[in-house]
C-alpha positions as CSV (number, residue, x, y, z in Angstrom):
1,X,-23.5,-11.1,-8.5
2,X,-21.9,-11.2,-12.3
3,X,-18.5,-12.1,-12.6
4,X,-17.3,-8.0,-13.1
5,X,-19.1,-7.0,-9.8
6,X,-17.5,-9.7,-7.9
7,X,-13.8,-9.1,-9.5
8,X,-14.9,-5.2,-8.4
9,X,-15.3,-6.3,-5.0
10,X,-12.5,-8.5,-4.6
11,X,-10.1,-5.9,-5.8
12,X,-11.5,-3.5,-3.7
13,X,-11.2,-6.0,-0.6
14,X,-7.4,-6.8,-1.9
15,X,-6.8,-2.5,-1.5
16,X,-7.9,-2.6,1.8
17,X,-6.4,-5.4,3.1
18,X,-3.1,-3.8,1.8
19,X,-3.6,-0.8,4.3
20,X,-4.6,-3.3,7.6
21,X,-1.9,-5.6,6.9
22,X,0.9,-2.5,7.0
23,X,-1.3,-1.1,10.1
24,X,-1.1,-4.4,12.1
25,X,2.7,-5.3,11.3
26,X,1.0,-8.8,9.5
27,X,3.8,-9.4,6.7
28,X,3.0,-12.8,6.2
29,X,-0.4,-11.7,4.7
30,X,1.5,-8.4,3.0
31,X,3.5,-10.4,1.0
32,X,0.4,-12.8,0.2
33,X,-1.1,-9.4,-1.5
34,X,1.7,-9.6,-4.5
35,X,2.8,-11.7,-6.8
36,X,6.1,-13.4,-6.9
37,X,8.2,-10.7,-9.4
38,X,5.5,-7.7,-8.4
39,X,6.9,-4.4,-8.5
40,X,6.5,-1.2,-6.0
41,X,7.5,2.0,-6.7
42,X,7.4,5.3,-4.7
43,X,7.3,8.5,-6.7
44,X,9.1,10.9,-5.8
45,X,11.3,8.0,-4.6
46,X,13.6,10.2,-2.1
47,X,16.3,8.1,-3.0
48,X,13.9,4.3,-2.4
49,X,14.5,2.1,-5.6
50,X,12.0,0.4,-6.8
51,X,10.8,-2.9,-4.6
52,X,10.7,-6.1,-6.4
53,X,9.5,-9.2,-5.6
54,X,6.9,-10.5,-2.7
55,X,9.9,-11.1,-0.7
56,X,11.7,-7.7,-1.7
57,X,8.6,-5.8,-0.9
58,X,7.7,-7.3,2.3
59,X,10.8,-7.2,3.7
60,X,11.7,-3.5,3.2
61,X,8.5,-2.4,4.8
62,X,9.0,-4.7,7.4
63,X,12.3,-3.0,8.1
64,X,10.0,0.5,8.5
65,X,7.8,-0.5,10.2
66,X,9.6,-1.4,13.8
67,X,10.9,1.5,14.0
68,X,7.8,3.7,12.9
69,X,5.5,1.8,15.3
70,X,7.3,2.2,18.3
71,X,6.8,5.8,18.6
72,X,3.7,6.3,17.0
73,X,0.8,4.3,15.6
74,X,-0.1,4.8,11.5
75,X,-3.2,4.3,9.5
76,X,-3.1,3.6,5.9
77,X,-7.0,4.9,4.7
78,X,-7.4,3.3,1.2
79,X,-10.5,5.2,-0.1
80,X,-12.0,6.5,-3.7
81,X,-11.1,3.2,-5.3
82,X,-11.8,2.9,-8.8
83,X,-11.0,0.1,-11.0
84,X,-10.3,1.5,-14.5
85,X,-9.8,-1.4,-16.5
86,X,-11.4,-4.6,-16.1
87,X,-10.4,-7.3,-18.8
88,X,-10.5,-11.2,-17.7
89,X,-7.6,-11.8,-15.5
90,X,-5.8,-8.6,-15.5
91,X,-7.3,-4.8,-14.1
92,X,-6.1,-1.6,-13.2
93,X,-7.4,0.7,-10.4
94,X,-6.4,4.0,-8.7
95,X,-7.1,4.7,-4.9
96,X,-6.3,7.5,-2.5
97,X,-4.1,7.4,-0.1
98,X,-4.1,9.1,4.0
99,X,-1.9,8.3,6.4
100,X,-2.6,9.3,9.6
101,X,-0.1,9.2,12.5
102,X,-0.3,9.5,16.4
103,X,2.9,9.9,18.8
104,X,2.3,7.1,21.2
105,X,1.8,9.5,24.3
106,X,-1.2,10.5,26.1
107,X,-2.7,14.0,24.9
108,X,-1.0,13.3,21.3
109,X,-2.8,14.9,18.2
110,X,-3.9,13.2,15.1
111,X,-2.2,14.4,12.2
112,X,-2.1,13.6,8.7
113,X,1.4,12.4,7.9
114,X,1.1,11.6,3.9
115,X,-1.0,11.9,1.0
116,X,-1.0,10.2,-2.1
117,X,-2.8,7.9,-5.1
118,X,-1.7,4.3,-5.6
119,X,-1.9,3.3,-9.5
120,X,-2.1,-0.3,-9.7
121,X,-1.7,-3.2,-12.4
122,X,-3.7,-6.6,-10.8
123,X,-4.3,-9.5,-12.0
124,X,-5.9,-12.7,-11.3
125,X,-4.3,-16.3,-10.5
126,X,-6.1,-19.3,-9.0
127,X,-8.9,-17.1,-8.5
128,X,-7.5,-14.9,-6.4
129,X,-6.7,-10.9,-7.2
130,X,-2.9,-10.2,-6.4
131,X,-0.9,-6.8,-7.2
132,X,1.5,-7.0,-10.1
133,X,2.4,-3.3,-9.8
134,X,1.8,-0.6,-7.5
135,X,3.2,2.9,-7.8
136,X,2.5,5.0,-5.5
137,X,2.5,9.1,-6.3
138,X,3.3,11.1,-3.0
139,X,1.2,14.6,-2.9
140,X,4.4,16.1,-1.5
141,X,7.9,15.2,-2.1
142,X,8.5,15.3,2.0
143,X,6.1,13.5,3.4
144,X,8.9,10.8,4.2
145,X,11.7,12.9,4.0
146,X,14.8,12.7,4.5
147,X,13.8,9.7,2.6
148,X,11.9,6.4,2.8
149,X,14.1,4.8,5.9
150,X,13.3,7.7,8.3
151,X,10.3,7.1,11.1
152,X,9.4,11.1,10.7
């Protein structure tokens, strides 16, 4: 495999494990996905400042997601990934975003709770493919409304 096919992969593998690490609750290997002064925005941001930091980031999902996941179960589908740019250490790359949710009680329906494309700056460090900065574009403005914080 030449160096540009592998780099594809690997930043396609990076995307993905972003979506099973929120879906498990693993926030040790979340933070492991950014690099130390990475930035996350939301757009529209219903209020969520931007997330900076490995730390920053991990933490304020961490505070979602207990209270999400004890009502309902949530998949993050990562899917039509294409890397845009590809130069050395550094790339860029848009994917799709579903979330799909489940109210933790028998007979519940599947529904789709949020829609979205991540645009993302990555680069490379000791080998290893790391977000610098991920925005994220929400299809609708209420998909977590009344902002970020809520579990509905």
């Amino acid at each position: 495999m030449d160096n540009a096919t592998r780099a594809r992969v690997d930043i396609a593998e990076l995307i993905s494990r972003y979506g099973n690490c929120l879906d498990a609750g693993d926030f040790d290997g979340l933070e492991s996905l950014f690099v130390e002064d990475a930035v996350f925005r939301i757009v529209p941001d219903n209020g969520v400042p931007p997330l900076e930091g490995s730390r920053g980031i991990r933490e304020a999902v961490e505070r979602r997601w207990a209270p999400v996941h004890q009502g309902a179960q949530r998949r993050h589908v990562m899917s039509n990934i294409v890397v845009e740019e590809l130069a050395g250490d550094r790339a860029r790359a848009r994917t799709v975003l579903l979330v799909y949710e489940v109210v933790k009680a028998p007979g519940s329906q599947i529904h789709l709770h949020g829609m979205g494309v991540y645009e993302d700056a990555l680069v490379r460090r000791g080998g290893t493919w790391r977000f610098r900065e991920r925005r994220l574009t929400l299809d609708r403005a209420d998909y977590f409304a009344p902002g970020w914080m809520s579990s509905r």
